[in-house]
C-alpha positions in Angstrom: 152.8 236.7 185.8 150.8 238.5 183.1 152.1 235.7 180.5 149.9 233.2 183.0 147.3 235.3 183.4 146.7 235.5 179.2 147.1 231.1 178.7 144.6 231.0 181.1 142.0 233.0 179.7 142.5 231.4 176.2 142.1 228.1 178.2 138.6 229.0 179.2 137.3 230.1 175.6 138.5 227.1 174.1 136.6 224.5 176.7 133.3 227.6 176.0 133.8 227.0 172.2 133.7 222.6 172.0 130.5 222.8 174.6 128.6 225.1 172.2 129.6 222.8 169.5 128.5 219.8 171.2 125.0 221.1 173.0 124.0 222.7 168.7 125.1 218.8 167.4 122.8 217.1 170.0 119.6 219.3 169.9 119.6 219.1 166.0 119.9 215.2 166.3 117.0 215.6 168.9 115.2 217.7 166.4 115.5 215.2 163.2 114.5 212.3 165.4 111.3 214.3 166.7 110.5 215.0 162.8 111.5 211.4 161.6 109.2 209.6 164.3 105.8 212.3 163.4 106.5 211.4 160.1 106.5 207.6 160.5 103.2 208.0 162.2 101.5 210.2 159.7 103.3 207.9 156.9 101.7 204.7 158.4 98.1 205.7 158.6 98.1 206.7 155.0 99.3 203.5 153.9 96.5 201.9 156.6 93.6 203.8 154.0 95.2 202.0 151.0 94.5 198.6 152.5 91.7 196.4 151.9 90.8 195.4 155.2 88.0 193.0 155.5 85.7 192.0 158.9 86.0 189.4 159.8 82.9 188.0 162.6 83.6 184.3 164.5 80.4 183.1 165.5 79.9 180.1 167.4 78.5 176.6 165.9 75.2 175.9 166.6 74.7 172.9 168.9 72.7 170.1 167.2 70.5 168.2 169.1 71.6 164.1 169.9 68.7 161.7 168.5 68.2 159.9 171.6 68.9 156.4 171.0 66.9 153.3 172.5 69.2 152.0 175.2 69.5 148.3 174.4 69.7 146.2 177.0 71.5 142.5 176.6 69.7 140.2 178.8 72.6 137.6 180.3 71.2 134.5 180.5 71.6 133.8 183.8 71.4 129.9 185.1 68.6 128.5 186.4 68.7 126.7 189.1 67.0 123.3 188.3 64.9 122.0 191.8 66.1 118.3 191.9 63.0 116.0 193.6 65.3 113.5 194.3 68.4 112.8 197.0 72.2 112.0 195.5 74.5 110.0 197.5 77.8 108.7 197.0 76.6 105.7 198.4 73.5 104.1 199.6 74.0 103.6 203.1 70.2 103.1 205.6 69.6 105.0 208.6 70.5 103.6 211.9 67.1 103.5 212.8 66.1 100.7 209.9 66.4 98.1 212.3 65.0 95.5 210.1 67.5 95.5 207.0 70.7 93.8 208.1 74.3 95.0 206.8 76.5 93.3 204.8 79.4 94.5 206.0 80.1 96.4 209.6 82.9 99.3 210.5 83.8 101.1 213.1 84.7 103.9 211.3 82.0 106.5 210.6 80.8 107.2 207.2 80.9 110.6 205.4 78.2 109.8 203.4 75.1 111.1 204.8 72.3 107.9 205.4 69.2 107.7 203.0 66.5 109.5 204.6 62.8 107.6 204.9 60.4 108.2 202.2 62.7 110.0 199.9 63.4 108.9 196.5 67.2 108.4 196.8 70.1 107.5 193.5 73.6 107.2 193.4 75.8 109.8 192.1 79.0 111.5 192.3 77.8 114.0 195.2 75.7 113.9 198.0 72.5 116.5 198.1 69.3 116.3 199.0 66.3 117.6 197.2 64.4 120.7 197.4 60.6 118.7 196.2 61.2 115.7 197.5 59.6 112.5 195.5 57.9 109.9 197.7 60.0 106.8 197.0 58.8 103.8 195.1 60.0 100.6 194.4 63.0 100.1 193.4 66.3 97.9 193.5 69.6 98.9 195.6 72.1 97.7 197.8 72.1 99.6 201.3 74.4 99.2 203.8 74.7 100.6 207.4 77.3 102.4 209.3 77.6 103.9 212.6 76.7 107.8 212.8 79.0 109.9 212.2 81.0 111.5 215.3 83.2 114.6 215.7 86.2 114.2 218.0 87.7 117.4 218.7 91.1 118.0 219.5 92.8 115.7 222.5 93.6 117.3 225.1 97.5 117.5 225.8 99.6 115.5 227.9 99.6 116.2 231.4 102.9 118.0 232.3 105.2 116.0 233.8 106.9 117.8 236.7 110.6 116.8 237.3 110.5 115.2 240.9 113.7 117.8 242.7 116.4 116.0 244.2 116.5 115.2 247.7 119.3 116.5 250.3 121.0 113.0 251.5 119.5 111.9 255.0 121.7 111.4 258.3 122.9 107.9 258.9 125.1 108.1 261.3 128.1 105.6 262.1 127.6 103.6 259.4 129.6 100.4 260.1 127.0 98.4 261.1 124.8 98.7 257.7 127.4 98.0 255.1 127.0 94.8 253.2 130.5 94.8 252.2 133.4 96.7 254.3 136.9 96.2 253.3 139.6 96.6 255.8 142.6 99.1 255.1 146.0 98.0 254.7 148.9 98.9 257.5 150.8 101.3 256.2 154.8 100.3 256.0 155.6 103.8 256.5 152.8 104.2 259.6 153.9 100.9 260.9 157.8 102.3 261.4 156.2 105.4 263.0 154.3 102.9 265.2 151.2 105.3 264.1 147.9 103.9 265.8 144.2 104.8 266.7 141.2 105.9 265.4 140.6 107.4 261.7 136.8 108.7 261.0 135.4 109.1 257.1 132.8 110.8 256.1 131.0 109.3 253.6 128.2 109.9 250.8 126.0 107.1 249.5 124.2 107.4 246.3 120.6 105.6 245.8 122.3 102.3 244.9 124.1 102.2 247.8 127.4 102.9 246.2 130.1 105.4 248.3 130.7 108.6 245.5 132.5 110.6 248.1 134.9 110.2 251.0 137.3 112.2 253.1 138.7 111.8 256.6 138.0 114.1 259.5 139.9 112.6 262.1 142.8 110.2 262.8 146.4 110.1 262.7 147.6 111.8 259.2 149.5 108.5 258.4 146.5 106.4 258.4 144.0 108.6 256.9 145.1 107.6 253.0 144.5 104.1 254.0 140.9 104.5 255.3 139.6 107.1 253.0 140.4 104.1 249.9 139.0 101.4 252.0 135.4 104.1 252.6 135.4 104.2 248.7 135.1 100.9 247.9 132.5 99.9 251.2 128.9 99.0 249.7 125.6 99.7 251.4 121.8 98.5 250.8 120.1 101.6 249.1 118.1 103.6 252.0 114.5 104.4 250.7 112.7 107.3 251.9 108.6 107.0 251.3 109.2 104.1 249.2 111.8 106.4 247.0 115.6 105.7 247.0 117.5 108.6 248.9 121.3 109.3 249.5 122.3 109.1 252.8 125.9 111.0 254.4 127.5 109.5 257.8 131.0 108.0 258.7 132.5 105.1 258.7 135.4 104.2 261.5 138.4 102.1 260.8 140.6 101.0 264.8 144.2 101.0 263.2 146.4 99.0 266.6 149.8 100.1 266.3 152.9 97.6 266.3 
C-alpha cells in the first residue's frame, strides 16, 4: 500500500517539473519576439532619415483653347430643273375635236399617246410631257393622225353561276302497256308449261328520260312466269315523258296475260 502511495507522488512532481519547463521556454520566446519586432520598427525609421526622399506634385495640364475653324460648307450642285415650253409626244396624233384634218389611217384600238393639244407647240420624242411655258405654236411641218379617246374598261364582271338543275323524282304512269312503242312478248316457259302455270304477272318498271326501261322486278304473278316477264319489261321501249318541256323518268307497270296449256 505505502509502495503505491510513494510512485504516485513522484508521478505528480514529474508532470509539475515538464509544465514549468514548457510555460519558462514559451514566455522567453514571447519575450524575444516582443524585442525583435520594437526593434524592427525603431530600425526602419532610422534607415527612413537616411533616404533622399523627393516630392513629388501632379498637377493637371492646362486646357488650351480650340482655334475655332470656319465651318466649310460644300455646296452640292443640285439639278435644275429646266421648264420645257414645248409638248413631247411619242407620236403626233390630233385631237378628236379637229374635225377638219382627216386620218390616214383608223383603229379601233385606243391610243396611249396623249393627242396634241391646240395652240401648243408640240415635237416628237422618246416620252410624252407637256410643258410648264407653253409656246404658241407656229408653222410647221408634221404628220398627225387621229385615234379614238382612250377608254378604261375595268374588270368583267364574272360569269353568272350556273346552278345544277336537281334531279327530279320519276312521275306516275300507271299501266303502261298502252304507251310503249315497242313491247316484246315473253316466251312460255317449258318448265311453266309442264306445270300448266297461267295468269297474270305485273312488273314494275322505271323509264329513264329516253324512254329506255333501267329497272324491272315483278310484284305479282305465278313464280314460274315472273323470270319471263321481268326480261321481256327490260327490253320494252317508251317515248320519253316531258315534264314542262324537260324530259322526266316515269315508274308504272307493265302486265303480261300468260294462258296456260
Amino acid at each position: 500500500m505505502f509502495d503505491n502511495l510513494v510512485e504516485s507522488s513522484s508521478h505528480k512532481d514529474d508532470i509539475t517539473r515538464k509544465g514549468s519547463f514548457i510555460g519558462v521556454t514559451l514566455a522567453i520566446y514571447a519575450v524575444l519576439i516582443g524585442v525583435f519586432f520594437v526593434a524592427g520598427i525603431y530600425l526602419y525609421d532610422a534607415h527612413l532619415s537616411t533616404l533622399d526622399l523627393e516630392l513629388t506634385t501632379l498637377v493637371a495640364p492646362v486646357p488650351v483653347p480650340q482655334q475655332a475653324q470656319p465651318e466649310q460648307k460644300q455646296q452640292e450642285a443640285k439639278p435644275q430643273k429646266v421648264e420645257q415650253n414645248v409638248d413631247v409626244r411619242k407620236e403626233l396624233i390630233a385631237d378628236v375635236t379637229r374635225t377638219e384634218l382627216v386620218p390616214k389611217e383608223v383603229s379601233a384600238k385606243a391610243s396611249d399617246v396623249p393627242p396634241v393639244r391646240r395652240g401648243v407647240t408640240t415635237i416628237q420624242g422618246t416620252s410624252d410631257s407637256n410643258a410648264s411655258a407653253p409656246m404658241p405654236a407656229g408653222p410647221g411641218t408634221g404628220t398627225v393622225t387621229t385615234a379614238p379617246a382612250k377608254v378604261d374598261i375595268g374588270d368583267a364582271p364574272p360569269p353568272p353561276e350556273v346552278k345544277p338543275t336537281p334531279p327530279r323524282a320519276p312521275i306516275s304512269g300507271g299501266v303502261l302497256n298502252g304507251k310503249a312503242i315497242s313491247l316484246p312478248k315473253p316466251a312460255y316457259p317449258p318448265i311453266a308449261r309442264a306445270a300448266h302455270a297461267g295468269g297474270t304477272v305485273v312488273v314494275q318498271v322505271v323509264i329513264d328520260e329516253n324512254g329506255n326501261v333501267v329497272s324491272a322486278h315483278a310484284v305479282s304473278g305465278h313464280p314460274l312466269l315472273q323470270a319471263a316477264a321481268v326480261g321481256a319489261a327490260r327490253q320494252a321501249r317508251f317515248s320519253p315523258t316531258k315534264l314542262s318541256g324537260q324530259p322526266v323518268k316515269v315508274t308504272g307497270v307493265i302486265q303480261y296475260n300468260f294462258v296456260s296449256q
